[in-house]
PATIDO-94472 format. One line per field, with one value per residue (C-alpha): residue number from 1; x, y, z. Coordinates in steps of 0.5 Angstrom, whole numbers, padded with zeros to 4 digits, m for minus. Layout:
REM PATIDO-94472
votor <- (NUM,...)
x <- (X,...)
y <- (Y,...)
z <- (Z,...)
END
This chain:
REM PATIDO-94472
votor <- (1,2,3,4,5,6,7,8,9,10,11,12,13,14,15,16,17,18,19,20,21,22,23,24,25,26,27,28,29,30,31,32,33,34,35,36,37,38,39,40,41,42,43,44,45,46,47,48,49,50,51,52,53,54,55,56,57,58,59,60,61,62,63,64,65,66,67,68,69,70,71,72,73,74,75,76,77,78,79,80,81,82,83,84,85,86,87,88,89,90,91,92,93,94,95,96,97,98,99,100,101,102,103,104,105,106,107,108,109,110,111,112,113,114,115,116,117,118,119,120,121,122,123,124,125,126,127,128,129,130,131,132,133,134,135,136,137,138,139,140,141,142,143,144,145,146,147,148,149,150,151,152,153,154,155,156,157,158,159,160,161,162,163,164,165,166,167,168,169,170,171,172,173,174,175,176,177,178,179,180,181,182,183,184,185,186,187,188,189,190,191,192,193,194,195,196,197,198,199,200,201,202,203,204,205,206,207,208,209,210,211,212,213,214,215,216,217,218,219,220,221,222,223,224,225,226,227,228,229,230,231,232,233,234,235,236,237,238,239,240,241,242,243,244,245,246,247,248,249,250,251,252,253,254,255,256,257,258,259,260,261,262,263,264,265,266,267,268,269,270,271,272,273,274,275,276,277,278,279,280,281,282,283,284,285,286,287,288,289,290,291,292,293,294,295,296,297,298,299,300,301,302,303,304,305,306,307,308,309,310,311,312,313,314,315,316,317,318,319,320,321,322,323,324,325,326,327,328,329,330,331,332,333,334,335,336,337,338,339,340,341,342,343,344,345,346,347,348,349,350,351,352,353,354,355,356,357,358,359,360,361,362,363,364,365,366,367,368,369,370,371,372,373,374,375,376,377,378,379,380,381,382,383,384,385,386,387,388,389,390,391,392,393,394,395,396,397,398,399,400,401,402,403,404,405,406,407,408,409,410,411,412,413,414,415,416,417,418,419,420,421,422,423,424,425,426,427,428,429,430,431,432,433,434,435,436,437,438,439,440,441,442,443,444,445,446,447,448,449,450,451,452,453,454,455,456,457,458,459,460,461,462,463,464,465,466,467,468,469,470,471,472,473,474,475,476,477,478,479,480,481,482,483,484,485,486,487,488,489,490,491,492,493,494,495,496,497,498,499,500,501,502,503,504,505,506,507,508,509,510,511,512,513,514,515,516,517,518,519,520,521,522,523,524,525,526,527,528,529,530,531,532,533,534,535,536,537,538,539,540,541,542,543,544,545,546,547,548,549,550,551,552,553,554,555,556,557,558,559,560,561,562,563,564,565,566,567,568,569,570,571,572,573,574,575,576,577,578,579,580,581,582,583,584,585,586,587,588,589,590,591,592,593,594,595,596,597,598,599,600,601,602,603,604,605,606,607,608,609,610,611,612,613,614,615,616,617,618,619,620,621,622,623,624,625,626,627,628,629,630,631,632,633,634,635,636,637,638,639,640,641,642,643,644,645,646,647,648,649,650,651,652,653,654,655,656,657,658,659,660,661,662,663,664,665,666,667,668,669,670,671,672,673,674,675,676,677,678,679,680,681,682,683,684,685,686,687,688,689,690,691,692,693,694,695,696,697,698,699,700,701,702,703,704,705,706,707,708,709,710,711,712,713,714,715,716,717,718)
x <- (0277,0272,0276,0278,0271,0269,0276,0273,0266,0269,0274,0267,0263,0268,0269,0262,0261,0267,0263,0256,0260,0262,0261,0257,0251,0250,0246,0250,0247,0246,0243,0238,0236,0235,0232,0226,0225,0225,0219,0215,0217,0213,0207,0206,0206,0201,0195,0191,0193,0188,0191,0193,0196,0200,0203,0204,0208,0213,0214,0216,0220,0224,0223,0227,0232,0234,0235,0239,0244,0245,0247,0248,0252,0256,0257,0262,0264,0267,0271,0272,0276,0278,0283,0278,0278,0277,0271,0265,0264,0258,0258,0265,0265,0269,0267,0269,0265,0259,0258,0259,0255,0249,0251,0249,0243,0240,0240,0236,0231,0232,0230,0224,0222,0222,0219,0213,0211,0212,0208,0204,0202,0201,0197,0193,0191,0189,0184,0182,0181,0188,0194,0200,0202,0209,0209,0209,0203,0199,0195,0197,0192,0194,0201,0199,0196,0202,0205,0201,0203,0210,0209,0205,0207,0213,0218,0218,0221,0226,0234,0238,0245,0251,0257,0263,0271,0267,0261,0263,0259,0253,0252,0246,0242,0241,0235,0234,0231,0236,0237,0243,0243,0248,0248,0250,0252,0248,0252,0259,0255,0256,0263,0262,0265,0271,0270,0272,0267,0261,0258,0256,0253,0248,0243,0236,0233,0227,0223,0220,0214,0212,0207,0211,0205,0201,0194,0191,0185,0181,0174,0168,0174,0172,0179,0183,0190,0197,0203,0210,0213,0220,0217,0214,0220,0224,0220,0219,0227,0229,0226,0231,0236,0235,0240,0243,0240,0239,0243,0240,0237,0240,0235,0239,0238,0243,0243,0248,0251,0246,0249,0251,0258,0256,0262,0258,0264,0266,0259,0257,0250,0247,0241,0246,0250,0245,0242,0249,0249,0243,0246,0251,0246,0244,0251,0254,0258,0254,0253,0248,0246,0240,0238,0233,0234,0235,0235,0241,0247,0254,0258,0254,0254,0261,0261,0257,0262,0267,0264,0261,0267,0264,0264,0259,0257,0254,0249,0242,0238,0231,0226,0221,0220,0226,0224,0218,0216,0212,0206,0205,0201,0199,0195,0193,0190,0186,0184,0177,0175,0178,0175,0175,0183,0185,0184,0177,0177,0178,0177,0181,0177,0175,0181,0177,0181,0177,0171,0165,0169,0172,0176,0184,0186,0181,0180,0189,0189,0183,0188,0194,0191,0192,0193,0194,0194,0192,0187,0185,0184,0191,0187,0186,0195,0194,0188,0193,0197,0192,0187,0194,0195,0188,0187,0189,0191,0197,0203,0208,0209,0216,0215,0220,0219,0223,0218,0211,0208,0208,0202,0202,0196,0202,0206,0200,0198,0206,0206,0199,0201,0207,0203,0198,0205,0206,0213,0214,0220,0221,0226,0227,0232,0234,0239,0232,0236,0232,0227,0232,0230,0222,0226,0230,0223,0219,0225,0224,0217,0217,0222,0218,0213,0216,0217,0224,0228,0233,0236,0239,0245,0253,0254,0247,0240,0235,0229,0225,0218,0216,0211,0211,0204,0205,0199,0196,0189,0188,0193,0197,0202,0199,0203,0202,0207,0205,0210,0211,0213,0212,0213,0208,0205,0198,0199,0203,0200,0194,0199,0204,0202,0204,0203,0203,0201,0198,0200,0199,0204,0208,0214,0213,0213,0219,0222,0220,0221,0228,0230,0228,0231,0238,0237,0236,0241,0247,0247,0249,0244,0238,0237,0229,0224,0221,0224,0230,0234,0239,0246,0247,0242,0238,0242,0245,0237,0236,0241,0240,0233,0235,0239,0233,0229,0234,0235,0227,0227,0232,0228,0221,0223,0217,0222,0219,0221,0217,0221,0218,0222,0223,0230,0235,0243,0246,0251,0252,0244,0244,0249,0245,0240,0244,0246,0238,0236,0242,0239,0232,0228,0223,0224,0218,0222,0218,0222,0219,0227,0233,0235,0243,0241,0239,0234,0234,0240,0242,0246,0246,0238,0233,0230,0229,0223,0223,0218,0217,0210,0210,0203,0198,0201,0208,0210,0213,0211,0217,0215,0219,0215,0219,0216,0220,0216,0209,0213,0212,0215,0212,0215,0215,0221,0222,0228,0229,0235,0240,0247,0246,0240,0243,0250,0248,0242,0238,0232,0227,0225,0219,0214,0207,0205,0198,0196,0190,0194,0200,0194,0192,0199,0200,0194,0196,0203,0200,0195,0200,0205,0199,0200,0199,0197,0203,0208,0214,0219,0226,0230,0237,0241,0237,0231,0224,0218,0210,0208,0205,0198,0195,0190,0185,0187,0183,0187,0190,0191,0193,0194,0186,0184,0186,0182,0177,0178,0177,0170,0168,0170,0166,0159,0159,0160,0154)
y <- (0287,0283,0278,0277,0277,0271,0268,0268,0266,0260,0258,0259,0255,0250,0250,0249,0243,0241,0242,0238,0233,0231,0223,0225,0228,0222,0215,0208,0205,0198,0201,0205,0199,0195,0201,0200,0192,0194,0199,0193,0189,0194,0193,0185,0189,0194,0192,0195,0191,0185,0179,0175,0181,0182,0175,0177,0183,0178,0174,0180,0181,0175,0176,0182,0180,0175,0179,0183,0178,0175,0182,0188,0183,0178,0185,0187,0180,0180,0187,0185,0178,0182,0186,0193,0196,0204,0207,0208,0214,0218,0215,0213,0206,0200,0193,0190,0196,0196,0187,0188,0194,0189,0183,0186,0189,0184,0179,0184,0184,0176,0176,0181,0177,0170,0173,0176,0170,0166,0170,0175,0172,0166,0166,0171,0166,0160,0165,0165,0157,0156,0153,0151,0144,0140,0133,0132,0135,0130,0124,0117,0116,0123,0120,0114,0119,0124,0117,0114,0121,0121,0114,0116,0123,0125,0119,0118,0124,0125,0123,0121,0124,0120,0125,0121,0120,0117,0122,0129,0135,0136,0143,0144,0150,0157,0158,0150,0149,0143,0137,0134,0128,0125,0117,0112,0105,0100,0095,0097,0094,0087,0089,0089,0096,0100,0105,0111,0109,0109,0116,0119,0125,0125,0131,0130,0136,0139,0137,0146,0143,0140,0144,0147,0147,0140,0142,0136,0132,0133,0130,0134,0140,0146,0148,0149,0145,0146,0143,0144,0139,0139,0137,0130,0129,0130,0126,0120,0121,0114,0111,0113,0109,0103,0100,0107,0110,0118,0122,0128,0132,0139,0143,0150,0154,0157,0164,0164,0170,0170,0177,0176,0178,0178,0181,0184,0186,0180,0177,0176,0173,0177,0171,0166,0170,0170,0164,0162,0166,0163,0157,0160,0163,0157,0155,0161,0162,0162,0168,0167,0160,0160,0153,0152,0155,0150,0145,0144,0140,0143,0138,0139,0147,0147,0142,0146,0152,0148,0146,0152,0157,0162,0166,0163,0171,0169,0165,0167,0162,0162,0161,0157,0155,0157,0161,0165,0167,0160,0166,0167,0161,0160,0168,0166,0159,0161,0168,0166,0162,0168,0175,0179,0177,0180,0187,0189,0189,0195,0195,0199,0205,0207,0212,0220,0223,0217,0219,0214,0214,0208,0211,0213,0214,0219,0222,0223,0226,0232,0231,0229,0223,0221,0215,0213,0206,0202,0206,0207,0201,0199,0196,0202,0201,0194,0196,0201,0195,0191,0197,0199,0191,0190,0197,0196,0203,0202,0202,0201,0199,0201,0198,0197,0192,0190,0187,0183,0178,0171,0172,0177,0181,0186,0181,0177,0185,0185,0178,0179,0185,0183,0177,0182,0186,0191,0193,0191,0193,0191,0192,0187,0188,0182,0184,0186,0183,0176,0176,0175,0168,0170,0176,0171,0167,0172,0174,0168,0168,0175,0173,0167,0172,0176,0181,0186,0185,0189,0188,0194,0197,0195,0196,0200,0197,0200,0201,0207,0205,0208,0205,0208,0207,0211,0210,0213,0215,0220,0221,0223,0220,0220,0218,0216,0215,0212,0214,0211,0211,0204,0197,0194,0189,0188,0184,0189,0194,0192,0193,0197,0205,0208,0214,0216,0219,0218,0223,0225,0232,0232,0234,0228,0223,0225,0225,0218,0216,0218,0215,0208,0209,0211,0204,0200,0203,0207,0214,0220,0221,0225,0232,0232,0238,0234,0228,0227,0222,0218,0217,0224,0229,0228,0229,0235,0238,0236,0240,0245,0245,0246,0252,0255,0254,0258,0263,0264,0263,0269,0273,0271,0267,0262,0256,0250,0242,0236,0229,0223,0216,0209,0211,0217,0215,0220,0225,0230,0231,0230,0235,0240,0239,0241,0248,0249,0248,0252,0256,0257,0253,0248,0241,0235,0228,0222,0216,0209,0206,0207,0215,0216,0224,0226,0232,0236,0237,0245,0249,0243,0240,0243,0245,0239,0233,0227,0222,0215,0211,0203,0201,0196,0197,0199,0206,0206,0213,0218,0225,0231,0238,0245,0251,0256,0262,0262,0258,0250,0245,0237,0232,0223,0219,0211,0214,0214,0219,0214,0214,0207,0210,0217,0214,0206,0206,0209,0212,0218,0224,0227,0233,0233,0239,0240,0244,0240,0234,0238,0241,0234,0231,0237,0235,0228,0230,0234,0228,0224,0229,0231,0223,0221,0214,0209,0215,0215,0220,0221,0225,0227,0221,0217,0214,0213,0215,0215,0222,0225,0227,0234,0232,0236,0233,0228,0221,0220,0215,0217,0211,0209,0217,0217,0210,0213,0219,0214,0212,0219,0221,0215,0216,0223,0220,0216)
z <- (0209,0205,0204,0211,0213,0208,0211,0218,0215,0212,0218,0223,0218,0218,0226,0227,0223,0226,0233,0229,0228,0235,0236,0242,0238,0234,0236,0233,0227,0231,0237,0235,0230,0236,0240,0234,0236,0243,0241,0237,0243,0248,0243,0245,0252,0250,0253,0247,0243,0242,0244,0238,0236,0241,0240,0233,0235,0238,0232,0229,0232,0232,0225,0225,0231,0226,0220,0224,0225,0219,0216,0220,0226,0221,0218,0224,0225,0219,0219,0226,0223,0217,0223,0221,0228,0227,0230,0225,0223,0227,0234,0234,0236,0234,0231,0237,0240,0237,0238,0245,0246,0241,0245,0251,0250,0246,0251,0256,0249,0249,0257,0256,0249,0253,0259,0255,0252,0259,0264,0260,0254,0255,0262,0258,0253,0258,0261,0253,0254,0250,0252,0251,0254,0256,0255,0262,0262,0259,0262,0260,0255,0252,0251,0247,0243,0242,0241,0235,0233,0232,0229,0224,0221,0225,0224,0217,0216,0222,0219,0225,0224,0228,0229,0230,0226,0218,0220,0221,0224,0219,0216,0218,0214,0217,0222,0223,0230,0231,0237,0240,0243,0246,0247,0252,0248,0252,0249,0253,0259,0257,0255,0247,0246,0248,0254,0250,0244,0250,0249,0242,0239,0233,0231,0230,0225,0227,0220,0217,0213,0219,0224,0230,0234,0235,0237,0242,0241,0248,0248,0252,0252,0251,0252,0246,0247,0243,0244,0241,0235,0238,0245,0242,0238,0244,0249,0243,0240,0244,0238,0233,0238,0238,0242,0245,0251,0251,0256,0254,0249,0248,0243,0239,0233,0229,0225,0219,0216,0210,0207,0199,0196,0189,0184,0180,0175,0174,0173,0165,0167,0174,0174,0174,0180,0184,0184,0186,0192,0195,0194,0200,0204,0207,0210,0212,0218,0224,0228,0234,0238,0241,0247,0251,0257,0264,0258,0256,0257,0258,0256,0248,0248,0249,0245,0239,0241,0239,0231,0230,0232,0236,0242,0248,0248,0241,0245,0247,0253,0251,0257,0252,0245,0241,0234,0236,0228,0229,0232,0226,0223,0231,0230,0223,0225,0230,0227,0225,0231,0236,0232,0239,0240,0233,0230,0227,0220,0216,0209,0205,0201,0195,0193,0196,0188,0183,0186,0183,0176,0174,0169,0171,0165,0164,0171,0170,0163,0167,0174,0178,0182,0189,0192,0200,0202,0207,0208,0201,0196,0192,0187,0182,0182,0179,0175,0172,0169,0168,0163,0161,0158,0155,0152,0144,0145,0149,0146,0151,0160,0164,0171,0176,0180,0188,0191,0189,0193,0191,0186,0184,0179,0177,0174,0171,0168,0165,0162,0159,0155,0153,0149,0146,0143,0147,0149,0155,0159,0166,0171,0176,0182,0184,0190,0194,0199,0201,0195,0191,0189,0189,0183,0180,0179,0177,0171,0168,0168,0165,0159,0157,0156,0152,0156,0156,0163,0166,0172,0173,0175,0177,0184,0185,0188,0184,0189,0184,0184,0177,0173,0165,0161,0153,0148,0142,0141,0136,0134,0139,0144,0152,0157,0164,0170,0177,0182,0190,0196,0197,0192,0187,0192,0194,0200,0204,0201,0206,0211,0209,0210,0203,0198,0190,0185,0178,0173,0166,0167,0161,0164,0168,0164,0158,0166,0166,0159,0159,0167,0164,0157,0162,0166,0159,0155,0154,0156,0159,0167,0164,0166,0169,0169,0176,0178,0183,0183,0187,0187,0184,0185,0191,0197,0193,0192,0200,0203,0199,0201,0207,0207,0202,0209,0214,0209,0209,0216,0217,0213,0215,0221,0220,0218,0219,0216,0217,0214,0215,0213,0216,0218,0218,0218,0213,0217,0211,0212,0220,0220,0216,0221,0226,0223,0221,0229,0230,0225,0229,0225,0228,0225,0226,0224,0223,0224,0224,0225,0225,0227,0229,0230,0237,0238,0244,0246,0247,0243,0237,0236,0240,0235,0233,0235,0233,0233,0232,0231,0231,0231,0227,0220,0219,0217,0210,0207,0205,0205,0206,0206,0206,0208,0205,0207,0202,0197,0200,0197,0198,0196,0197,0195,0195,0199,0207,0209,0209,0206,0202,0199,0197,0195,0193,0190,0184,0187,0186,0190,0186,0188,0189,0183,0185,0190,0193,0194,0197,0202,0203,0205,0209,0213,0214,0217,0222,0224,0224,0229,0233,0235,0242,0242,0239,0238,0242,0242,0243,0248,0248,0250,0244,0250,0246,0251,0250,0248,0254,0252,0255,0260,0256,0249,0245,0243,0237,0234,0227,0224,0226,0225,0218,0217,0220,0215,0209,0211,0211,0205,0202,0207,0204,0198,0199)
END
C-alpha cells in the first residue's frame, strides 16, 4: 500500500507539472522585453516627469530598441536561417513566430515613440521657448547662415561615396545615420553620356563627431533654436555634385547584428580574441532599416532592400528624426539653463550604518555594514579599495570587475596598490556584452601596473561582484569582503539602484578567498559556510527554498516570498512558483523587466502579484526574502531569475546574517510593494496597468520615499 501511494504521488506530481508547464501560462521572452520599453516609453507620456526628462526617457528607449535588435532579433534571425523552426520552449513560439509577433508590435511602439516627440514634446517645448526648426523654416538671411556653416565645419569632413560597377555598395558601419542620393548627370542633356548612365546613386554619412543638432543664432531672440545636422547636409548635399543635379535624398539608418561569436576553446589569448571580434561588430548583417517617413524615395528603399537583404518588414518609417539617443546630449546641454525642466537634484547620503565614523574598517571588524545606493553615497565602496591600496597593513585586494565607468577611482585604487607591492588579483570580464572594448583596455592598464589579471571562465560570464581585502595587523590576518548586487561603478551608481555589504565575518571571507582561488587557478568548485553560487549551486538553493516555504505554510500557514530582480525567464524556477501558489503561499514579484510568468491566473498563480516600477533611477537591486515561519531568510544576489545567470554565468547569492540589516531590508521591500506612483502591475493576459491607488491611501513613491528616508536619517543625525 505504501508503495502504491508514493506511486501515485509521483505520477500526480508529475501530471501537475505537466499542467504548470502549459505554454499558455508563460509570456515570451521577447514580448515581455518590449512590454518593459513600452513602459519607459509611457514615462515620456507622464506628465510628472519634467520635461527634458521625459525627452530622456525617449532616448532610452531608442537606446534600448537598439540593443534589442542587434541581440535578441538577429538571435532569431539567425536560427530562422539556420532552418531552426521549433517552438521555444515557455510560450511555445517559433523563430518565425516570434519575429513577426516582434515585428508587429514594434512598429506600433515605433509610431507611438514618433508620435510622442512630434505632437506632445516637442510643442511642449516651444511653449518652453525651444524649438526645433526645418530649413524651410529659415528666412533668407538664416540660409546664408546655415550655409556658411556647412561650408566651414560640415564639408570638410563629408566623403561622397559614388555606387556603381568599380564602386560597390559601402559597408556602412552599424547605427550610422546615412543619406542616399540619387543623381541626374546634367551632362546627358548635351547628349555627352549614354541614357543609361544618366541616373546615379552615392551615399553620403552623416559625419557621428559632429553635433546632431545645431542650435541657431537669432538676435534679440529669446527663443532658443535647434535644427538638425542631417537637415542642413541634405539641403547643401548639391555642392558634393558639382555637375549632377540631386533627384532626391533618401535619409536611413542601419541596425547590424553586433552579437559576438567568441570560440573560446580555441582561443589561446581571450584578449586578443575579443579585440578581434569588435572589429566584426561593426559589419554584421543588417537587421532593422529605418527612413524617414513621407521622405523617402521608393525607388532607393527598394534599392537599399536589395544590397542589404533584408525584408520590407525589417523597415521602420520615422515621422521625425531618425535615431532619438541624440536627446541625450540635447537633455544635457540645456540642463543647466532649464533647472525647472529636469529633476531636483538629489544627493546621495552618508551611509545611515557608518554614521559619523570615517573609518570602515574599523566600524566592520565591530559590524556588518550596509550600503543602499543611490539614496546612499557610493563613495565609501571606492574608498574600500582606495584605504585598502594605501594601508601598509594590507597584504592583498581580490575584485571582480564587469563594468566600471570611463574613469574610474576603482581602477585608479587597484593600479596604485599594485605599485605599492601588494597583490592585487583582478577579474575582468571581458564578455560584458558592449564594454567589452572599455574591459580589454582597462586589462591592459591593470597589467602595466603590475596587477594579476584573470578573465574568467570558458563559456561562462562571470557577473559576481565581489571584492576581497586581506591585512596583517598585529600579527593577525583580517580579511574584509564587499558583496553587491550592482558593478563596481560610481557613475551609475548615481542611478542605478543598488545594494551591499561589507563584512569581516569570517565565514565570508574564507568564502571569498576560496571563490577567487577557484577562479584563478586549478581546483575542485569550494564548498561555502555563506555563499551560493551559480552555475552550480543556486538554483538548487532556490527551489529548495521555495519548498521549505510550502512546507512552512502547511504548518503554519503564513508562506509569504518576496523576490525582487530585473528579470524573471527560468521555467524550473517559474514553475516552482506555480506549485507555491497552488500551494497557498503569497508571492510579491518585483520585476523591473523581462517577466514570462503570468500572475493571476485561477488554479495555477493567483496567488502571485507582480509588479514592476519604471521611474527616475533604474531598478538593479536582487533581493529574495523567505519567510519561513520565524526563521526568515534574506538574501541579495548579482543574479536576476533567468536561465543565463543560473546555467551560464559565475554569479553569487549571498545572506544577509545581521538581524538589524535583515529588518531594514525587509522595510524597504514593503516600501517598495506598497508603490502606487510608478508601479505598474501585471494582469493574467501579461497586460501592465498603473496600480490603482486606494481613494484614502497616501502616494508613494517608493523611489523618492526612500530618498527621503535618507535625508532623515542625516537630519536626525544632526
Amino acid at each position: 500500500m505504501k508503495k502504491s501511494y508514493r506511486g501515485k504521488e509521483r505520477l500526480q506530481l508529475s501530471e501537475n507539472r505537466k499542467r504548470l508547464g502549459d505554454p499558455k501560462y508563460y509570456n515570451n521572452r521577447e514580448l515581455s522585453w518590449l512590454a518593459f520599453n513600452e513602459r519607459v516609453l509611457q514615462e515620456a507620456l507622464d506628465q510628472r516627469n519634467p520635461l527634458l526628462e521625459r525627452c530622456k526617457f525617449l532616448a532610452i528607449f531608442s537606446s534600448n530598441l537598439d540593443e534589442f535588435f542587434m541581440v535578441r532579433v538577429a538571435g532569431l534571425k539567425d536560427q530562422v536561417e539556420a532552418g531552426f523552426n521549433k517552438p521555444e520552449n515557455k510560450a511555445g513560439l517559433t523563430p518565425k513566430e516570434q519575429l513577426a509577433a516582434i515585428s508587429k508590435k514594434n512598429h506600433q511602439l515605433v509610431d507611438m515613440q514618433s508620435s510622442t516627440f512630434k505632437h506632445v514634446l516637442l510643442p511642449m517645448l516651444a511653449d518652453e521657448n525651444i524649438t526645433f526648426l526645418t530649413m524651410d523654416d529659415l528666412d533668407q538671411q538664416m540660409k546664408l547662415n546655415m550655409e556658411r556653416y556647412f561650408d566651414d565645419q560640415v564639408f570638410p569632413v563629408l566623403t561622397p561615396m559614388a555606387v556603381d560597377a568599380y564602386r560597390p555598395f559601402p559597408m556602412l558601419a552599424n547605427k550610422s545615420i546615412n543619406l542616399a542620393v540619387l543623381l541626374e548627370d546634367e551632362r546627358a542633356k548635351n547628349d555627352i553620356v549614354e541614357l543609361e548612365e544618366v541616373v546615379k546613386t552615392a551615399i553620403v554619412q552623416v559625419p557621428s563627431v559632429l553635433k546632431r543638432f545645431i542650435k541657431v543664432d537669432i538676435p534679440d531672440s529669446n527663443i532658443t533654436y535647434f535644427i538638425m545636422l542631417e537637415d542642413i547636409i541634405s539641403h547643401f548635399i548639391y555642392k558634393l555634385f558639382a555637375g549632377y543635379k540631386v533627384i532626391s535624398v533618401t535619409e536611413f539608418r542601419i541596425t547590424r547584428n553586433a552579437d559576438m561569436t567568441i570560440h573560446e576553446e580555441g582561443a589561446r589569448d581571450l584578449l586578443k580574441e575579443i579585440e578581434k571580434e569588435l572589429k566584426k561588430r561593426k559589419w554584421g548583417a543588417a537587421v532593422r532599416l529605418e527612413v524617414k517617413r513621407k521622405q523617402y524615395d521608393p525607388n532607393m528603399l527598394n534599392f537599399l532592400l536589395s544590397v542589404l537583404e533584408i525584408h520590407y518588414k525589417d523597415v521602420y518609417e520615422m515621422d521625425g528624426p531618425i535615431d532619438l539617443t541624440f536627446l541625450f546630449s540635447f537633455h544635457k546641454s540645456l540642463e543647466p539653463t532649464h533647472e525647472h525642466l529636469v529633476y531636483e537634484t538629489l544627493i546621495p547620503q552618508p551611509p545611515q550604518d557608518m554614521g559619523d565614523s570615517e573609518d570602515l574598517y574599523e566600524l566592520a571588524k565591530e559590524r556588518d555594514l550596509f550600503f543602499h545606493h543611490p539614496y546612499e553615497s557610493f563613495e565609501p565602496i571606492v574608498d574600500f579599495v582606495s584605504d585598502a591600496a594605501d594601508d601598509p597593513d594590507v597584504l592583498a585586494i581580490k575584485q571582480t570587475l564587469y563594468r566600471v565607468s570611463g574613469d574610474s577611482p576603482v581602477i585608479e585604487g587597484l593600479k596604485r596598490a599594485a605599485e605599492q607591492g601588494k597583490q592585487v588579483t583582478v577579474l575582468v570580464e571581458l564578455k560584458a556584452r558592449f564594454d567589452e572594448e572599455n574591459n580589454v583596455q582597462w586589462a591592459k592598464e591593470l597589467e602595466k601596473a603590475g596587477c594579476h589579471v584573470i578573465y574568467g571562465m570558458t563559456y561562462l560570464k562571470t557577473h559576481s561582484k565581489i571584492t576581497l581585502v586581506v591585512r596583517r595587523r598585529n600579527n593577525q590576518i583580517e580579511q574584509f569582503v564587499h558583496l553587491g548586487t550592482g558593478n563596481y561603478n560610481d557613475q551609475t551608481a548615481k542611478i542605478y539602484t543598488d545594494m551591499g555589504i561589507i563584512t569581516s565575518k569570517r565565514e565570508f571571507g574564507i568564502d571569498a578567498t576560496n571563490f577567487f582561488n577557484y577562479l584563478s587557478g586549478y581546483a575542485e568548485k569550494p564548498l561555502f559556510h555563506q555563499l551560493s553560487m551559480a552555475p552550480f549551486d543556486m538554483k538548487t538553493d532556490f527551489l529548495s527554498d521555495i519548498d521549505i516555504e510550502m512546507e512552512n505554510h502547511k504548518k503554519y500557514g503564513d508562506g509569504y516570498i518576496i523576490f525582487k530582480m530585473n528579470s524573471l525567464t527560468d521555467k524550473d524556477l517559474i514553475m516552482k512558483m506555480y506549485e507555491a501558489s497552488c500551494a497557498g503561499v503569497n508571492i510579491d514579484l518585483i520585476v523591473r523587466g523581462i517577466c514570462c510568468l503570468r500572475p493571476q491566473i485561477p488554479g495555477v498563480s493567483e496567488n502571485i502579484r507582480v509588479i514592476s516600477i519604471v521611474g527616475r533611477f533604474l531598478e538593479h537591486t536582487r533581493i529574495y526574502y523567505f519567510r519561513h515561519h520565524q526563521n526568515s531568510k534574506m538574501y541579495l544576489s548579482s543574479a536576476d531569475l533567468m536561465t543565463r545567470n543560473m546555467e551560464k554565468r559565475v554569479e553569487l547569492l549571498f545572506p544577509i546574517i545581521d538581524g538589524n540589516i535583515k529588518q531594514r531590508l525587509y522595510e524597504i521591500l514593503q516600501i517598495i510593494s506598497n508603490d502606487n506612483v510608478k508601479a505598474r502591475m501585471q494582469d493574467q493576459n501579461g497586460i501592465y496597468h498603473y496600480v490603482e491607488k486606494a481613494d484614502e491611501a497616501p502616494k508613494i513613491d517608493s523611489q523618492m520615499e526612500l530618498f527621503k528616508r535618507a535625508y532623515m536619517v542625516k537630519e536626525d543625525e544632526e
